[in-house]
C-alpha positions as CSV (number, residue, x, y, z in Angstrom):
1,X,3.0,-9.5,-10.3
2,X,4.3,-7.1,-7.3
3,X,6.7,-4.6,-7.2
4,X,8.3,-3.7,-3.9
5,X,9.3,0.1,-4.3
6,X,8.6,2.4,-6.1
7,X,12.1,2.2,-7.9
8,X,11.1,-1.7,-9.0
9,X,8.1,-0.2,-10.9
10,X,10.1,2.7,-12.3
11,X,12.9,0.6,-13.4
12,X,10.4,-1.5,-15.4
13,X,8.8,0.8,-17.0
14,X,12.2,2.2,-18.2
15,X,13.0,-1.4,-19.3
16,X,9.2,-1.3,-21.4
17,X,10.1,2.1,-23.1
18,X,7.6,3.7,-21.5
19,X,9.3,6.2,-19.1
20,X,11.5,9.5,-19.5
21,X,14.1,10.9,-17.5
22,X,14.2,14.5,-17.2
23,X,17.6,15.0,-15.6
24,X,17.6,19.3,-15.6
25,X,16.5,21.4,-12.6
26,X,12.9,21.1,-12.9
27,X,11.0,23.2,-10.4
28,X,8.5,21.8,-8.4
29,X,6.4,25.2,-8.5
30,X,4.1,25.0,-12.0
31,X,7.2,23.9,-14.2
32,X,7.0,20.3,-13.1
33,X,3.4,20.1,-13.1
34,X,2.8,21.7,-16.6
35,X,5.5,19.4,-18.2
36,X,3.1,16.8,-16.7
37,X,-0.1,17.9,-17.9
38,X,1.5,18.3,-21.4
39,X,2.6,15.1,-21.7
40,X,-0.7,13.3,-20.1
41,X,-2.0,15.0,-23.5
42,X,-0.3,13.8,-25.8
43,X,-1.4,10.7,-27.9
44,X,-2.2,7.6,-25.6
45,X,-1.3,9.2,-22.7
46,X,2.3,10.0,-23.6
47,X,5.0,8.5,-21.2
48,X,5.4,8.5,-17.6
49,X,8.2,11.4,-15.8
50,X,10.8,10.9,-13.5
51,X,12.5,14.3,-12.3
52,X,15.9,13.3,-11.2
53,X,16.7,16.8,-9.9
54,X,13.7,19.0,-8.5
55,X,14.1,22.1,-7.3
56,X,12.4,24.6,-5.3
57,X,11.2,28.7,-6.4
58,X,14.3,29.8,-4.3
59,X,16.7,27.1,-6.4
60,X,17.8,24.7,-3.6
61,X,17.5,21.2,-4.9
62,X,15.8,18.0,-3.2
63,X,17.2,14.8,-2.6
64,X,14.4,12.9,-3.7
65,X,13.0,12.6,-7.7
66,X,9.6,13.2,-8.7
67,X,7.4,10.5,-10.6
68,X,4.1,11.6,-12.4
69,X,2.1,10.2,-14.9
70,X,3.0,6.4,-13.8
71,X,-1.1,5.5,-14.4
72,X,-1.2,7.8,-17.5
73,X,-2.1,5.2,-20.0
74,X,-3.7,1.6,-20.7
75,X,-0.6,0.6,-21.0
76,X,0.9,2.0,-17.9
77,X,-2.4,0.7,-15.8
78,X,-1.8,-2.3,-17.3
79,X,1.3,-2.9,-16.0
80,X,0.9,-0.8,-12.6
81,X,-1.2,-3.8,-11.8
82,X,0.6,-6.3,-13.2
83,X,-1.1,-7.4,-16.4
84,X,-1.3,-7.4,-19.7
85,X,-4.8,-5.2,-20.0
86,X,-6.5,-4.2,-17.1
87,X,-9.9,-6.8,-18.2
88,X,-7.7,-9.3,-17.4
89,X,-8.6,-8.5,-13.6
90,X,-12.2,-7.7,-14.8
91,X,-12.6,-11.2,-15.6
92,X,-10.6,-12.3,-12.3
93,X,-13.5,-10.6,-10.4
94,X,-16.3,-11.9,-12.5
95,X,-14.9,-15.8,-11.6
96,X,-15.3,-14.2,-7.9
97,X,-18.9,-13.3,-7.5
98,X,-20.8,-15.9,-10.2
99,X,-20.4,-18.8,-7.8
100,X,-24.1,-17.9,-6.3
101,X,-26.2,-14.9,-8.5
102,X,-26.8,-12.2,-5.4
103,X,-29.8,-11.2,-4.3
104,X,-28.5,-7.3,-4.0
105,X,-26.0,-4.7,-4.6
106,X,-24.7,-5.4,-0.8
107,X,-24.5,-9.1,-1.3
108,X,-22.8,-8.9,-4.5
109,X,-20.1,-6.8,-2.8
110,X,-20.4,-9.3,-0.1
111,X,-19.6,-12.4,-2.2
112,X,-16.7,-9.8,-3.6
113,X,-15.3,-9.4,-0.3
114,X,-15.2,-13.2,0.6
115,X,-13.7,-13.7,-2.7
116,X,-11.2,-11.2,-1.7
117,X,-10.1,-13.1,1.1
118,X,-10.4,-16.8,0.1
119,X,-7.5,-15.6,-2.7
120,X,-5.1,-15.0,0.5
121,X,-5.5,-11.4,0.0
122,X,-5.3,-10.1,3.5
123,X,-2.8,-7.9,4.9
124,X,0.2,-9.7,6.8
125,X,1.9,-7.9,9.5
126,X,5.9,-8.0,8.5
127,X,8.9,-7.3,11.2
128,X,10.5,-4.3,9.3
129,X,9.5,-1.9,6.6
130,X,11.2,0.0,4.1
131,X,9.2,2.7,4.4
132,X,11.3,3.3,8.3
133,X,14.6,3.3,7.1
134,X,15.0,6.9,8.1
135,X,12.7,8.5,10.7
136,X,12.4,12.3,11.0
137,X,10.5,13.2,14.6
138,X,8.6,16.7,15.4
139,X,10.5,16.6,18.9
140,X,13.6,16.4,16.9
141,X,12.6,19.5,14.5
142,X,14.2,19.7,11.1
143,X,12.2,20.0,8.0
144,X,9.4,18.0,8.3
145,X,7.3,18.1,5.1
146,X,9.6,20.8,3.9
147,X,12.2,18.0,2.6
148,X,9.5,16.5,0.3
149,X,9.6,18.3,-3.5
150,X,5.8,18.7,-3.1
151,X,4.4,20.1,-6.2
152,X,2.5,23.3,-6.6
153,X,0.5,22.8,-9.7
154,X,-1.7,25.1,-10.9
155,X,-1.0,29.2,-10.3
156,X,-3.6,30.1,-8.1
157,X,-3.4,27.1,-5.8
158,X,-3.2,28.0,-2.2
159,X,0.1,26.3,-1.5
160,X,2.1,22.5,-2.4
161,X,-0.2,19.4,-2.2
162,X,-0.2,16.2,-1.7
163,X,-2.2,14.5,-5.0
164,X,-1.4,11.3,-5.2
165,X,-1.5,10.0,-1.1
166,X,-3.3,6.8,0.8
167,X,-4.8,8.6,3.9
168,X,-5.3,5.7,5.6
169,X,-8.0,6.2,9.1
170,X,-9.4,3.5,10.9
171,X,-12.9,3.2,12.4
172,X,-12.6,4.2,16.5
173,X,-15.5,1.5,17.5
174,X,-14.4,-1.7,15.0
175,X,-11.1,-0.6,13.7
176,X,-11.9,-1.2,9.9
177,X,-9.4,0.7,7.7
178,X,-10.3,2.8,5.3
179,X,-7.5,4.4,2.8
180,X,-8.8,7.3,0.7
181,X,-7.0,9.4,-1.5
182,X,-7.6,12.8,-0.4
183,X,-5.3,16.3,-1.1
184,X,-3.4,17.5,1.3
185,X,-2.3,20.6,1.3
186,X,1.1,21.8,3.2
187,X,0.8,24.2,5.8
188,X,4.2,24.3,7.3
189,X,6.5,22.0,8.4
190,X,4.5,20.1,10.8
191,X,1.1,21.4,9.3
192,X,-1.3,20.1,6.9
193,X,-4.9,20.3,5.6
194,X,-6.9,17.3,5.4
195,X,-9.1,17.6,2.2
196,X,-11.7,14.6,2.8
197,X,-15.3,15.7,1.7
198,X,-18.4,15.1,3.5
199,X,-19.2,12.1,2.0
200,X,-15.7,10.3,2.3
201,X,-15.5,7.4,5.3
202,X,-12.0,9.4,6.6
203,X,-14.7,11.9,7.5
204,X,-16.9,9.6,9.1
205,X,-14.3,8.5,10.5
206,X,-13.0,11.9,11.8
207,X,-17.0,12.3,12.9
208,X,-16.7,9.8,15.5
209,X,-13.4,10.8,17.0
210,X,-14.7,14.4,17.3
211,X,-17.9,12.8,19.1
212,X,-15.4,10.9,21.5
213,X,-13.5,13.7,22.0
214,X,-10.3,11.5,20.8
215,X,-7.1,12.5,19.0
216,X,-7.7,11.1,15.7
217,X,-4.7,9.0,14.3
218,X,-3.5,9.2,10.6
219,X,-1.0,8.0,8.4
220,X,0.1,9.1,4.9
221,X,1.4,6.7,2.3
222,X,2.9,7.8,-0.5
223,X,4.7,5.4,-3.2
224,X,5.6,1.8,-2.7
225,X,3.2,-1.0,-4.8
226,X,1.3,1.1,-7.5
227,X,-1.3,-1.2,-6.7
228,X,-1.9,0.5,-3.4
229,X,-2.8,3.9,-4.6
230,X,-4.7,2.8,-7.2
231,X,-6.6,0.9,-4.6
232,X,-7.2,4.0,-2.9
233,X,-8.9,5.7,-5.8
234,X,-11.4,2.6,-6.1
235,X,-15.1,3.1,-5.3
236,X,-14.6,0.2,-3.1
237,X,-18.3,0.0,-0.5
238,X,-17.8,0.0,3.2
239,X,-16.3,-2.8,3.8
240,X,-13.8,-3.8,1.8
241,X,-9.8,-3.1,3.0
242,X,-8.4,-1.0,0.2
243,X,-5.3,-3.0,1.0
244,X,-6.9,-6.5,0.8
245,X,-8.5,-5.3,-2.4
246,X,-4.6,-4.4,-3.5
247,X,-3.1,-7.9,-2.5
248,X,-5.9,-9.5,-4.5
249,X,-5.0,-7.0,-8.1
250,X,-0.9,-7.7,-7.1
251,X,-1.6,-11.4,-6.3
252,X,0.3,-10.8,-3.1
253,X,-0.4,-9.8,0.7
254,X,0.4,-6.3,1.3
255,X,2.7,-6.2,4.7
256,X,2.1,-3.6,7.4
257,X,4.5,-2.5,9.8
258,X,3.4,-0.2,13.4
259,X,3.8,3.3,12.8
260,X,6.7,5.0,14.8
261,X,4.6,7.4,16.5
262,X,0.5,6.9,15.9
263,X,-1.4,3.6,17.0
264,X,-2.0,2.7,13.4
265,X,-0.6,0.4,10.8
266,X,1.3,1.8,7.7
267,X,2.1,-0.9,4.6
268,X,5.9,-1.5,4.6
269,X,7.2,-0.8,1.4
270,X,5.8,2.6,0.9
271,X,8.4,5.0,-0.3
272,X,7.4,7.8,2.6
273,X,4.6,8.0,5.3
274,X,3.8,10.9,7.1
275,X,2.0,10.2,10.8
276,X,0.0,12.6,12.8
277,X,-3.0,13.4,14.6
278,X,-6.5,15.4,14.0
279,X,-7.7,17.3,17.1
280,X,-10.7,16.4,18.0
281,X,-11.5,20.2,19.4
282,X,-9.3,21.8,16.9
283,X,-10.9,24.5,14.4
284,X,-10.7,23.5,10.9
285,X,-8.0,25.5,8.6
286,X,-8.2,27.3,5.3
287,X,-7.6,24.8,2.2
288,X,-7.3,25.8,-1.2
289,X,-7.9,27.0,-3.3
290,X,-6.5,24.4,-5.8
291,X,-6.9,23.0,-9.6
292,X,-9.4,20.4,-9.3
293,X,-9.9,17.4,-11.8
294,X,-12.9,19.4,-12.6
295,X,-11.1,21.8,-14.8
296,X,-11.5,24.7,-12.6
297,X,-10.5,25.7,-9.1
298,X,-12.2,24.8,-6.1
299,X,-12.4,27.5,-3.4
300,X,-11.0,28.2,-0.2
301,X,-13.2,25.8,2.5
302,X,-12.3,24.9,6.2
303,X,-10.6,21.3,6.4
304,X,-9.2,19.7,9.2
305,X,-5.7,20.0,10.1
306,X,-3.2,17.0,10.2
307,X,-0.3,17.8,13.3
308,X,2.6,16.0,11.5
309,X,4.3,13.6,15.0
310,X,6.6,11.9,12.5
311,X,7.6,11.1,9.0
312,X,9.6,8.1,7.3
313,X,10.8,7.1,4.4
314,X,13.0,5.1,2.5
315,X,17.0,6.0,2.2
316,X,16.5,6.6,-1.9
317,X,12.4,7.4,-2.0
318,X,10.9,8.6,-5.2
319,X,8.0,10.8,-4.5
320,X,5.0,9.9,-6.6
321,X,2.9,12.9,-7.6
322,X,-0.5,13.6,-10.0
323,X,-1.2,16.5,-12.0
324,X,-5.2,16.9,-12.3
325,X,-7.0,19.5,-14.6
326,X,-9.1,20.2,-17.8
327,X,-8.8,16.3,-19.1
328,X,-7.5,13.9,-20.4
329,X,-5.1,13.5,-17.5
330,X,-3.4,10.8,-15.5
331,X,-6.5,10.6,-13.5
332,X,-8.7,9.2,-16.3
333,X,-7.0,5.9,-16.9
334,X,-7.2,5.5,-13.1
335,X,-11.3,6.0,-13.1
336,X,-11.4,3.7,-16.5
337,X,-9.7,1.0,-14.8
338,X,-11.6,1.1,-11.9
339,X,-14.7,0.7,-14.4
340,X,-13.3,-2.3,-16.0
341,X,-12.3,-4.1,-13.1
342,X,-15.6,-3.5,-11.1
343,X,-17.9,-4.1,-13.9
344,X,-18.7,-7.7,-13.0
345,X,-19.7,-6.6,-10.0
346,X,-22.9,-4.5,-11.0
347,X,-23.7,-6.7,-13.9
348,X,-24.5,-9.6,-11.1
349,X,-26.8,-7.1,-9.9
350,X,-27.8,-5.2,-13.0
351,X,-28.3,-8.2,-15.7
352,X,-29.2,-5.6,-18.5
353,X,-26.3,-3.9,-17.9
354,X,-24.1,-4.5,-21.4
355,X,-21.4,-1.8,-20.7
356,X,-20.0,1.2,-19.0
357,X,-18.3,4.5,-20.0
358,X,-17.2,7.4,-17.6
359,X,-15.9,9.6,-21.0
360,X,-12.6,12.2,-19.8
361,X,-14.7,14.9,-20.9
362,X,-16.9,14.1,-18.0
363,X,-14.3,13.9,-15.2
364,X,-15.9,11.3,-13.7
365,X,-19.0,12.5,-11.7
366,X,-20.4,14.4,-14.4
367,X,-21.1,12.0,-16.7
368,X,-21.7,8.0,-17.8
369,X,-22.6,6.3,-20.6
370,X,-24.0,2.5,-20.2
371,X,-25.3,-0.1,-22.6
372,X,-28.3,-2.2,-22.2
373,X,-30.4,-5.1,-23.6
374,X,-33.5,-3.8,-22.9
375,X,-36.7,-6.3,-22.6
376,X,-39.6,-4.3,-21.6
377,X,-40.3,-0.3,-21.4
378,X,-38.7,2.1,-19.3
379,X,-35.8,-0.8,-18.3
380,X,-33.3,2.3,-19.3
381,X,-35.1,4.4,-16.2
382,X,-34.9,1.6,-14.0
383,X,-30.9,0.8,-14.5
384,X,-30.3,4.0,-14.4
385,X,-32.0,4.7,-10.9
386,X,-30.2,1.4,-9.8
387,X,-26.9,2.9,-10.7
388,X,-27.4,6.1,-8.9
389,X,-28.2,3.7,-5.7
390,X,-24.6,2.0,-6.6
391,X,-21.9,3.9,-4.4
392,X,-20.2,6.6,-5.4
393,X,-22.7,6.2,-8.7
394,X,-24.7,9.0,-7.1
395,X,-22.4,11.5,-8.2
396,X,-22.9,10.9,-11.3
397,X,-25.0,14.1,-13.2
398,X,-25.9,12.2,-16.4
399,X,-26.6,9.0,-17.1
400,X,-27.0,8.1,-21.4
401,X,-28.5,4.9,-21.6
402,X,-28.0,3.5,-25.5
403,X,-28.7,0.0,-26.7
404,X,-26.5,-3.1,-26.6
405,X,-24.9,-2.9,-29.8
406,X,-23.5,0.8,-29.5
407,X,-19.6,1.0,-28.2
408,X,-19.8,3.5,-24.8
409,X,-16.4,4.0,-25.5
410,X,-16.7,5.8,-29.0
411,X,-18.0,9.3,-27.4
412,X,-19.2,9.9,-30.6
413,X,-21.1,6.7,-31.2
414,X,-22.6,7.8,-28.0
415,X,-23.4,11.7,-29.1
416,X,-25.0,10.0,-32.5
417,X,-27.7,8.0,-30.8
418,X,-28.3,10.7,-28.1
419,X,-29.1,12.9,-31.4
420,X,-31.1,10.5,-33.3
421,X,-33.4,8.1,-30.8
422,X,-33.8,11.3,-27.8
423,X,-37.2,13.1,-27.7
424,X,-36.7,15.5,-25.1
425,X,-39.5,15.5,-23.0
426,X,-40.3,11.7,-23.2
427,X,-37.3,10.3,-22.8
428,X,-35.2,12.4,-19.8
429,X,-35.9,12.1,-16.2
430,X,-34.7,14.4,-13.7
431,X,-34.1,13.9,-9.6
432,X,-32.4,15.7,-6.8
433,X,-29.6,13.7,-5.5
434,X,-26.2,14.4,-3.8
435,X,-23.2,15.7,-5.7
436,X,-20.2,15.9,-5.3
437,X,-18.6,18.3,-3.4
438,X,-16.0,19.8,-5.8
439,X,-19.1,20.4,-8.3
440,X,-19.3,24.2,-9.0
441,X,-22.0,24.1,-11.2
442,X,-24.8,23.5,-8.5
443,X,-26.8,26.0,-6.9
444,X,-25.8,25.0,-3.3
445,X,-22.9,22.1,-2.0
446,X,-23.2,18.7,-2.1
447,X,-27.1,18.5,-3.2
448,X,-28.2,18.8,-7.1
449,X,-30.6,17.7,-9.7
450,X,-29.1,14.5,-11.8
451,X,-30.9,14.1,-15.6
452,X,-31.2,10.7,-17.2
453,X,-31.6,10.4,-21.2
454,X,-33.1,7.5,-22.7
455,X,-31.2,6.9,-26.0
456,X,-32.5,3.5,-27.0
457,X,-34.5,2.2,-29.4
458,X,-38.3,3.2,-28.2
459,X,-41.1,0.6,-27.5
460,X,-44.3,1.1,-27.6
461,X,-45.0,0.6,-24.1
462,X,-42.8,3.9,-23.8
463,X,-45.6,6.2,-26.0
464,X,-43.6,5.6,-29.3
465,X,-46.6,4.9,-31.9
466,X,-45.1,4.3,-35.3
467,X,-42.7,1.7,-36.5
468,X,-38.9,2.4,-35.6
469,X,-36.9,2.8,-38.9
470,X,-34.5,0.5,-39.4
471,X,-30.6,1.4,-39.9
472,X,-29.2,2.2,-43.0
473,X,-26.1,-0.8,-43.2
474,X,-24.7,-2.3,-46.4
475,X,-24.0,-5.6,-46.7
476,X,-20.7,-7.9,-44.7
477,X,-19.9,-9.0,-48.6
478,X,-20.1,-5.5,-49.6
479,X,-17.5,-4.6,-47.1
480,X,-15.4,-7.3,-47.0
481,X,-15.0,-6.3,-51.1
482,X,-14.7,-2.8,-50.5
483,X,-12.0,-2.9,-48.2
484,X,-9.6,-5.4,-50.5
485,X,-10.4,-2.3,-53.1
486,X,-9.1,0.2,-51.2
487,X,-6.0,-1.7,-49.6
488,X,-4.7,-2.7,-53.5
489,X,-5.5,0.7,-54.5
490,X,-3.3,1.8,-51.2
491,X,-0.5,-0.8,-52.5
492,X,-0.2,0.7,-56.2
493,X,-1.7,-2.1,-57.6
494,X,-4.0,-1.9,-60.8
């Protein structure tokens, strides 16, 4: 299933219960964004927020609502993506990549990619968008960014940002796309700060305009298909078109129309898309600080800075915003979906591999938790150093490997084993790696030490020399009798 606004997918989750209308000023500094985060908390992920009338610290009030928490639960991801459970799409990718085992992690995504396409998934250029159905010019003045009820959302952020946008850059030399979700913080009217981190392909990207001394061209989409930005969050390889990989999850092409002022595509039924240029010669510009997924702010850094030439939008646009912060958040079900879809993936390459957690309490790079059958000693090191090689894997600070049977997804399942099966000094490796670049904790950017701890059941390959005990776990009959017990007991009956 597709949607083709923003309002489509809003409507239907009103239809499925799942949305609430908050039809009082809201302002878009903290108020907004608090009502978010208090909502993301609540039990399943609460529902998702439309803000009908947004206004600003000074009281004027914008024309266009504000959505949050659209991803905020399985349910919502579910249907974002047009399905009943997100495994659904798991098991879609799976069917893609079994044809012929792969010999490595690149041809696994490789066989992904031609999957991608062979299910008509590529982009389609369309003759009118949508997202041009008003145009707003720099030459022309006027507000610029200023119209958009971007949300402030923490105190002690430097300024509005942008949290839920598809930067979307393409490669100078081959003209592969590449859409990233990166902040973006408003300067001005005209002005922004591009937040992409050393590691991300927009900076490569912005790398290789700088060395040609070239404008660099970028556009910002924001709503349209919640299958796009979710697209945008996934730790897709180099490679594979965020966009293709979104026409394969909404079983339709996405269209692309030319942007009014910038040499680059921009897909048509966004609900807004801001164009503009990096300077290749141009100094970077303060960012920050801001409220990071992390829990905590990230400082004040230099960023490039995005010249706004033009922006669109639809006649009635909804802008689509995120709240991140101390989880759970909107942002988790995002990161678990992306682990259930892209599973198959590096079990064609990781056959031990039974499961994979990233637990909120981890925020994503701090923490995993994977299942294995293990066959021979130290096969918990090894699938660990393999994930670490895996993408954006390398992030990750800790890696608990536990055997097959234990549920990843029961944190603490997970906490019990680590307790009961760790010896310290036997069974945790450590290695220097690079982190990622919103992590605090280490002792200089982007490089750290990563631990991995061995959980499993220990062999004696792996210096264990007495017997393993064995579980203590009644019987299925004994069960089975205990729980009609206690469900006549719960009925009244003698």
């Amino acid at each position: 299933m597709s949607y083709a606004s923003s309002s489509e997918w809003v409507e239907q989750l009103e239809r499925e219960g799942e949305l609430l209308r908050i039809r009082e000023p809201s302002c878009v500094e903290l108020v907004i964004a608090a009502a978010a985060d208090q909502e993301s908390k609540s039990e399943h992920g609460g529902k998702a927020l439309l803000f009908e009338r947004p206004i600003g610290a000074d009281g004027r009030e914008y024309a266009f609502p504000v959505f949050i928490n659209g991803y905020g639960s399985a349910r919502r991801m579910a249907m974002a993506l047009g399905r009943i459970g997100v495994e659904e799409i798991g098991d879609e990718v799976g069917a893609l990549v079994r044809a012929k085992p792969p010999a490595g992690v690149a041809e696994a995504w490789d066989l992904f990619k031609r999957g991608l396409e062979l299910r008509h998934a590529r982009p389609v250029a369309v003759g009118r968008g949508a997202c041009q159905e008003v145009v707003h010019r720099v030459e022309n003045g006027g507000e610029g960014l200023g119209q958009i009820p971007v949300l402030k959302t923490w105190p002690k952020d430097g300024g509005p940002f942008l949290t839920l946008p598809q930067v979307i850059t393409e490669d100078p030399e081959t003209q592969e796309r590449n859409v990233g979700m990166y902040r973006i913080q408003v300067l001005g009217p005209w002005e922004a700060a591009l937040h992409w981190q050393l590691h991300k392909v927009g900076a490569r990207h912005g790398k290789k305009y700088r060395e040609m001394g070239k404008p660099m061209p970028v556009a910002v989409a924001l709503g349209g298909d919640p299958a796009n930005a979710f697209a945008a969050t996934a730790p897709l390889p180099d490679g594979i078109d965020e966009y293709m990989f979104a026409g394969f999850l909404r079983k339709k092409s996405v269209g692309f129309v030319p942007a009014v002022s910038q040499p680059i595509r921009v897909p048509a039924d966004a609900d807004f898309v801001i164009e503009g240029t990096v300077d290749p010669v141009g100094e970077p510009v303060n960012e920050g600080p801001f409220g990071d997924h992390t829990g905590f702010y990230t400082p004040m850094d230099r960023y490039p800075r995005l010249r706004v030439t033009a922006i669109t939008h639809r006649k009635k646009a909804i802008y689509p915003a995120t709240v991140v912060g101390k989880p759970p958040m909107e942002d988790f079900w995002l990161g678990s979906a992306s682990v259930r879809i892209l599973l198959p993936v590096l079990k064609m390459n990781f056959p031990e591999l039974v499961d994979l957690a990233l637990p909120a309490e981890g925020v994503f790079h701090n923490m995993a938790f994977v299942s294995l059958k293990k066959q021979y000693p130290y096969q918990a090191f090894k699938l660990m150093h393999g994930l670490w090689g895996a993408g954006q894997m390398m992030f990750t600070k800790i890696i608990v490997a536990v055997d097959a049977e234990v549920n990843v997804h029961h944190t603490s399942e997970v906490l019990f084993y680590l307790g009961a099966n760790v010896d310290p000094e036997r069974d945790m490796i450590f290695i220097k790696s690079p982190c990622d670049s919103l992590d605090h904790a280490t002792s200089q950017p982007n490089v750290g030490s990563h631990v991995g701890i061995d959980a499993t059941r220990k062999l004696a390959g792996e210096g264990y020399g007495r017997n393993w005990p064995e579980e203590c776990r009644t019987t299925p009959e004994a069960s089975a009798r205990a729980r009609d017990l206690l469900a006549a007991a719960r009925r009244g009956r003698p």
